[in-house]
C-alpha positions as CSV (number, residue, x, y, z in Angstrom):
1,X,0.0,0.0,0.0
2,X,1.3,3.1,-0.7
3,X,1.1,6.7,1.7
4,X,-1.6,7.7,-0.9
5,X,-3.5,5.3,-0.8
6,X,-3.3,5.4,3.5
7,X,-4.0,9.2,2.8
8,X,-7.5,8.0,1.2
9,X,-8.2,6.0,4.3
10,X,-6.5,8.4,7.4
11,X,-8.4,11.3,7.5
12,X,-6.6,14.6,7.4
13,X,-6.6,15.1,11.6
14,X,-4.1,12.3,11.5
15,X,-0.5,12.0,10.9
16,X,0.7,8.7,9.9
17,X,4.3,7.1,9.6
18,X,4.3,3.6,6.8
19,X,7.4,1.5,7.2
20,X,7.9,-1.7,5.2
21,X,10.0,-4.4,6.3
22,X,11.1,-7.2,5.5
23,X,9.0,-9.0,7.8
24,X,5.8,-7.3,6.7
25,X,4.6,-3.7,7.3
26,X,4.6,-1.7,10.3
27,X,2.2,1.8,10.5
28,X,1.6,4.3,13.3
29,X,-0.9,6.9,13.7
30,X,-1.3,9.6,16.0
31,X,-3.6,13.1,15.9
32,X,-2.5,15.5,15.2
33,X,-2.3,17.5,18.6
34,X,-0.7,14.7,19.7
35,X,-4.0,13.1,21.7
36,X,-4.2,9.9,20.3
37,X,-2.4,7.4,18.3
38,X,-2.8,3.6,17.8
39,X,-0.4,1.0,15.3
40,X,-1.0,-1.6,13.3
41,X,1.0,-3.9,11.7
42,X,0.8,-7.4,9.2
43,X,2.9,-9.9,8.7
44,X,4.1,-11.2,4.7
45,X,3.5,-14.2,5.1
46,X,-0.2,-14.1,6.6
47,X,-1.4,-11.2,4.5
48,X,-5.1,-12.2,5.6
49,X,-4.4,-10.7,9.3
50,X,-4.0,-7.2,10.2
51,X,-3.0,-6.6,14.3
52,X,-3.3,-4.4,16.0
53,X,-2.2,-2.8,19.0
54,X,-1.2,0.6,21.3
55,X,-4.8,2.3,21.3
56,X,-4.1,5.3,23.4
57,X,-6.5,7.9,23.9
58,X,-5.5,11.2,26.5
59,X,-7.9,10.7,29.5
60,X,-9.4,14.7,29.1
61,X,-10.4,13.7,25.5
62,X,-12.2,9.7,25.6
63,X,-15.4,10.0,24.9
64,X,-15.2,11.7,21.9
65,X,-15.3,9.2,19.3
66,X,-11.5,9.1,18.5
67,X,-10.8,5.6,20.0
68,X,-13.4,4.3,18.2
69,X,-12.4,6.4,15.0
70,X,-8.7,5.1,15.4
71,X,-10.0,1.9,15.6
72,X,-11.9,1.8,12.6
73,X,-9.5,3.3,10.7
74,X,-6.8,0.6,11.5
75,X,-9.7,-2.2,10.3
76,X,-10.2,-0.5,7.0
77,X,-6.5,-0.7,6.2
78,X,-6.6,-4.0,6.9
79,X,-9.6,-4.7,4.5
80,X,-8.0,-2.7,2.1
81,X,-4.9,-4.8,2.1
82,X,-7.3,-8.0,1.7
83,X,-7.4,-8.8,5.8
84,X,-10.0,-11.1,7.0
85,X,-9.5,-10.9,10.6
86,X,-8.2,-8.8,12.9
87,X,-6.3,-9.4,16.2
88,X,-5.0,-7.5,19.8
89,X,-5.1,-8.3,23.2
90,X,-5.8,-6.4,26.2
91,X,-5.1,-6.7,29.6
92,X,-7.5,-9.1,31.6
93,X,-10.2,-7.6,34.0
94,X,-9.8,-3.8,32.4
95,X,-12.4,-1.7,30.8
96,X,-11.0,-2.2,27.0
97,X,-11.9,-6.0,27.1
98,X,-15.4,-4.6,26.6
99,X,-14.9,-2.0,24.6
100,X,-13.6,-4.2,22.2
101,X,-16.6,-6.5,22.7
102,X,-18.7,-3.8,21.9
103,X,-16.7,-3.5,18.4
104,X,-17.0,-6.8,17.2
105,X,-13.9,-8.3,18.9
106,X,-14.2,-11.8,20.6
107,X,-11.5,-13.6,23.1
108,X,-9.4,-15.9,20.7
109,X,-6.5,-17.9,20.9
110,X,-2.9,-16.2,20.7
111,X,-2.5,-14.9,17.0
112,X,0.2,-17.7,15.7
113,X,3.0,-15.5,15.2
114,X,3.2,-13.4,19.1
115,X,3.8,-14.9,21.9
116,X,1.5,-15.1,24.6
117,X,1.2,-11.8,26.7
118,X,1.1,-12.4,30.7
119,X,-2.4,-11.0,32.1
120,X,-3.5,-10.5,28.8
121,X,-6.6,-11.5,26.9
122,X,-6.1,-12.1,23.0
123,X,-8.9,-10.8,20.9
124,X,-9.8,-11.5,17.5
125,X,-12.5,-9.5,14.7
126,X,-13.5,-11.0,11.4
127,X,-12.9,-8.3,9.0
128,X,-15.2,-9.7,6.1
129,X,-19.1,-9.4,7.7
């Protein structure tokens, strides 16, 4: 994917930075004023699996509609590079376990290619409903 085509996607309150590697692709976001930002990344050799992960949203502006805006963003790059599922984990017994849940998100098994996270919850979306 190229930053133009990520431009069609990010709206203009967003600054992004698109790094390919040679594992796969790596892409950060963050607002503009600095408020939020969120990452995503996808692997080459499991181009049907966007994850993501670092959902951050400044405590005096939640609430808003910019987690949930960050979130969808990261999704539709994944659909856009042919994604069928999405995955993250949270930490077990905090709020963003149901935040997700009210997303689409469902507890999964560890995605195959990260370990597995102590205290943490992995979550996974299907990306083509």
């Amino acid at each position: 994917m190229t930053t133009d085509e990520l431009r069609q996607i990010i709206p203009e309150r967003y600054i992004f930075h698109y790094s390919v590697h040679n594992w796969g692709f790596y892409l950060r976001i963050m607002e503009k004023s600095g408020i939020a930002f969120a990452r995503a990344y996808m692997y080459d050799n499991d181009k049907e699996t966007i994850c993501l992960d670092s959902l951050s949203v400044n405590e005096d502006h939640r609430k808003q509609g910019i987690g949930r805006e960050l979130q969808e963003i990261r999704e539709n790059i994944g659909i856009a590079m042919g994604a069928k599922k999405s995955f993250l984990w949270v930490i077990k017994n905090t709020w963003m376990r149901e935040w997700y849940n009210r997303r689409g998100y469902v507890d999964s098994v560890p995605y195959k290619y990260d370990r597995s996270i102590k205290n943490a919850i992995w979550m996974a979306k299907d990306l083509t409903i």
